[in-house]
N, C-alpha and C positions, 0 to 999 in steps of 0.2 A: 692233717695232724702234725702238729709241729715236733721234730725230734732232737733232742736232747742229749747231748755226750756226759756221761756223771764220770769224774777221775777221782777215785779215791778207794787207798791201802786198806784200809780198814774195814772189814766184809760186815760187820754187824750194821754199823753207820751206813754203809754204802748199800744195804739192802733195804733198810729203812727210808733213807730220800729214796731211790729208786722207783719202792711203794709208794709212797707220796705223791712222786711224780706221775706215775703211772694212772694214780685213785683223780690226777688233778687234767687228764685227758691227753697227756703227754706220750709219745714214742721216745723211751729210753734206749738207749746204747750205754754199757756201763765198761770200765778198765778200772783193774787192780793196782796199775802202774803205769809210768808215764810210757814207756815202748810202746806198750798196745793200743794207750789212747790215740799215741799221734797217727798210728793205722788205721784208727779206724775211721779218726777224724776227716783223712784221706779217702778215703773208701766213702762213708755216708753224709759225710759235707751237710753235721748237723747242723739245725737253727740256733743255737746256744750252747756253750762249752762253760759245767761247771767242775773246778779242780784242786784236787787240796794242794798245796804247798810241800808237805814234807812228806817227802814217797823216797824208798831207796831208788837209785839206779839215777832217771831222769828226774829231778822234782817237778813242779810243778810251774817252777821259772821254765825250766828247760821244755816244757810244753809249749808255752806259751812262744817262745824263742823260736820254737820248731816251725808252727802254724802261721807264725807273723812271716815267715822268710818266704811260705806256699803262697802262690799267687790264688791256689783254691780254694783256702782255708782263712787267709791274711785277712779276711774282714767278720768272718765269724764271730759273736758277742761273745766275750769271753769275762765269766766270774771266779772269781777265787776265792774258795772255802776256807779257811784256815783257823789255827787256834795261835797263829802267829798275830801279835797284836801293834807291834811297835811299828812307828811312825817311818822308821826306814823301812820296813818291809812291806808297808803298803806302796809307798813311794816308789820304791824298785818295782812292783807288781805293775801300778801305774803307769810308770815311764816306759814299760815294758809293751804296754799299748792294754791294757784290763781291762773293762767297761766299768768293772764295781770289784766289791770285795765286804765278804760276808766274816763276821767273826764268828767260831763255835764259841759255846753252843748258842744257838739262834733258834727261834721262833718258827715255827711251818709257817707263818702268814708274811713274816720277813723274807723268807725263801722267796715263797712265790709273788710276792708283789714286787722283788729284784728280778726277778725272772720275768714277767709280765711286762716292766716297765723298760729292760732291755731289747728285748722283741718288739716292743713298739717304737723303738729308736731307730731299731737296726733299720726300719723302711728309710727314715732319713739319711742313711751311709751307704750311701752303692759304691761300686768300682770307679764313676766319672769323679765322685767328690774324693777319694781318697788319693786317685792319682794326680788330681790338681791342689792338693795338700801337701803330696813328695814332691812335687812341684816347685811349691813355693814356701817353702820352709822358712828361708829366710824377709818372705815378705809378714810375718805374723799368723801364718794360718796354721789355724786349730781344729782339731776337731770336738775335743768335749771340753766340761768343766775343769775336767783333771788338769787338762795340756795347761789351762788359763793357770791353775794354780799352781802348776810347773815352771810357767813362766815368771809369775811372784818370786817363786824361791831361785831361781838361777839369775833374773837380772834386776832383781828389784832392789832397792836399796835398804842396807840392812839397819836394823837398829832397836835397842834394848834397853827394857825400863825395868826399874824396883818395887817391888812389894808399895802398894798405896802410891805409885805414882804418879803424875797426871800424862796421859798421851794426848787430847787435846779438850778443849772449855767450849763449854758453851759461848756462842759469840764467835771463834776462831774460824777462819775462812779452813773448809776442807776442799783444798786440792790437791789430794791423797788419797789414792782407797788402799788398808793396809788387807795381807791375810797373816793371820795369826803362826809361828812357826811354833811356840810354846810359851803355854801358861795359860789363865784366863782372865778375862777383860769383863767387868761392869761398866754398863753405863745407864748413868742416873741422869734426874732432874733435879732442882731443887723448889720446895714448895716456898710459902709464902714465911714461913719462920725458919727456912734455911735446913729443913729437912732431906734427905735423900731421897727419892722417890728412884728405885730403880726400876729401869723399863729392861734392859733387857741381857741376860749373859754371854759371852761369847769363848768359845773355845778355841784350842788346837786346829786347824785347818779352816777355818772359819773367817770368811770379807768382816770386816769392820770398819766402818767409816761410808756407806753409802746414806748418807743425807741428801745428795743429788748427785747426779752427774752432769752437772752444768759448775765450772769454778766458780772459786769467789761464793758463795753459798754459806753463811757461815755455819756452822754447826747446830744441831737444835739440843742436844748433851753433853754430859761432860764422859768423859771416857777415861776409867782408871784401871792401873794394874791389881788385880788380886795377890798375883803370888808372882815373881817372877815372869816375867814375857818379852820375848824375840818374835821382831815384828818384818816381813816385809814391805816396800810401797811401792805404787807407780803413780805417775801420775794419772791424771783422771783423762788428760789430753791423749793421752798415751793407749790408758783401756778404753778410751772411745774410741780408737784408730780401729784397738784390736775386735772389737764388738760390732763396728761398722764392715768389717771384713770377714767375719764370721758366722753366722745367721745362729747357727748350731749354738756356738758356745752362747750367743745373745739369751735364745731361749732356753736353755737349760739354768741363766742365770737368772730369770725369769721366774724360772720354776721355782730356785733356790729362794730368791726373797718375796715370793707369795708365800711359802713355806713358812718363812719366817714371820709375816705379819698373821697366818695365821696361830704360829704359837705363841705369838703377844696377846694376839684374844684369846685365847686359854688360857693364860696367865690372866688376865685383868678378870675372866669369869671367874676362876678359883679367887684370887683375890674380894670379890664381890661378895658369891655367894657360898663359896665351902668353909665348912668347919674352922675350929685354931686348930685342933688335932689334924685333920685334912691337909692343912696350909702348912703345917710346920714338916708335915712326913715328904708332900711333895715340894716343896722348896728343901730337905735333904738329899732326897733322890736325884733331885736337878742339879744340885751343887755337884754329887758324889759323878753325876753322868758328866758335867762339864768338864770338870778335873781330872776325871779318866780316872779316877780310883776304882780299884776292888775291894772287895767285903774286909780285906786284912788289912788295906792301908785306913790309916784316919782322916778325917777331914778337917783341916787348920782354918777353919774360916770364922770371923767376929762373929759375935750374935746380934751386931746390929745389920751387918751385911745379911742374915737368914731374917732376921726382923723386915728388913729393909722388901727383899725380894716376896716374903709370905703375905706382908701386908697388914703384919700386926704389933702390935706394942712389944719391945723388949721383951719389959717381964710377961707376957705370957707367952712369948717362944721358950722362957728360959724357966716357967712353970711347965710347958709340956714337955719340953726336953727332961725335966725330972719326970716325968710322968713315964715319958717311954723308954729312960734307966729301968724305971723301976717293973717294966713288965720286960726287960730283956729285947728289948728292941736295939737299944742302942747302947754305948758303951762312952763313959766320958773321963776323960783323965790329962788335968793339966791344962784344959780346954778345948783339949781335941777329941774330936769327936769318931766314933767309930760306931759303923753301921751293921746292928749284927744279924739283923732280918728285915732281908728288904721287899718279900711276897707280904710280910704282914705290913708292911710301912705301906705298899701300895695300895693294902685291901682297906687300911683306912677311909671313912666315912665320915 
């Protein structure tokens, strides 16, 4: 039975995952605070450390700080809970050495499938790979995605584009791969009368530009800014050094763009065969999740960009968007748009 350190202040919440974990076949160990965790962490040397963030005393940095320094605990998969959402505070979590990072509130199937899918890594990270990682630090070696996209932001080259900008054409040689630092990125095609065919969105912490990883390849899209975006890049000579040296971060990149070719086909099957009402609710939600918005902010985006990605003419994105004013789903003013129910937006049909 695999056992489970739960760290978090909050007794209601922390009874609840607890149960969960428990109903899910789990040995729990649970702390109120970061003291008692790092004891106990010491003491039963669990198979995964989940921990919220904002605790008096030690937070939940300071756990993680604590466990990283123990030669006993320093490899332990380690998650963090939190309702802390900004981009630096994942980053810090990150660098801190975190395996993943759960935002509240979440999902039970989100829980356990970060949980599941840590535990099945952790066989890949013994004590021989992580001391020839301290090792050699400076020759490129990494151990997960995270470190690779650490490595983007600290030596990659920086640079920054405008609302409708172009970042590269179809045609243009990609010997580049960027990751996104902020904003988000479409990238489209163009049909036969010069339409927009977008294939696919990209966000905040997100690779852009793998077309190959062989140079000289020229691009098979065109790749524009949405809103603002801070970009970094390496070259592709460069992340084949770092990929040929790393096994780990290879397949976990792996992982990421299967991932992503599978939710190109989900997208081209809504596109095909769901609803206008269907395509327009989920081509909002998509925008609202790329953007990182909440239910209070609006969403600034064209209605040919929402046309564009749902797969349907203008005007009947911009007849169902009255449609879904008018039953209180959505909210419109000045162009922008704001999302005021987004369980019924999903349960659309």
């Amino acid at each position: 039975m695999k056992k489970i350190l739960l760290v978090e202040d909050d007794l209601s919440l922390r009874e609840n995952i607890a149960e969960l974990l428990d109903l899910s076949g789990f040995l729990v160990f649970d702390a109120p605070n970061g003291e008692i965790a790092i004891e106990i962490a010491k003491k039963e040397c669990p198979d995964l450390i989940l921990c919220d963030i904002m605790m008096p005393g030690v937070d939940g940095y300071g756990v993680l700080e604590a466990l990283s320094a123990n030669e006993d605990t320093r490899h332990i998969p380690f998650i963090f809970v939190s309702a802390k959402t900004e981009r630096l505070d994942i980053r810090r979590g990150m660098d801190l050495g975190a395996d993943d990072y759960l935002t509240k509130p979440f999902e039970e199937e989100e829980l356990l499938g970060a949980i599941h899918a840590r535990l099945a890594k952790a066989k890949l990270i013994d004590s021989a790979f992580s001391a020839r990682f301290e090792a050699s630090k400076n020759k490129n070696q990494m151990r997960s995605l995270n470190e690779l996209k650490n490595f983007f932001d600290d030596h990659g080259e920086l640079c920054t584009f405008k609302k409708e900008e172009v970042i590269y054409s179809e045609g243009d040689h990609s010997n580049n791969i960027y990751l996104i630092l902020k904003g988000v990125v479409k990238c489209y095609k163009l049909d036969e009368q010069g339409k927009e065919l977008i294939t696919a969105l990209y966000a905040a912490d997100e690779f852009l530009g793998f077309t190959s990883l062989m140079d000289n390849i020229p691009h098979q899209e065109y790749a524009v800014a949405i809103e603002g975006v801070e970009l970094a890049n390496i070259s592709k000579s460069r992340l084949k050094t770092i990929l040929e040296e790393n096994q780990q971060v290879s397949m976990e990149l792996m992982e990421l763009m299967a991932g992503n070719i599978l939710q190109i086909k989900e997208q081209l099957l809504q596109m095909a065969y769901s609803s206008v009402r269907k395509k327009t609710a989920q081509t909002l939600l998509q925008f609202a999740k790329a953007m990182n918005k909440r239910s209070e902010e609006p969403l600034q985006i064209t209605r040919g960009d929402l046309a564009n990605v749902a797969g349907i003419a203008t005007e009947s994105l911009i007849r169902t968007l009255s449609d879904f004013k008018s039953e209180g789903l959505i909210a419109v003013e000045n162009r922008k748009i704001m999302i005021l129910d987004r369980e019924s937006l999903q349960c659309i049909n």
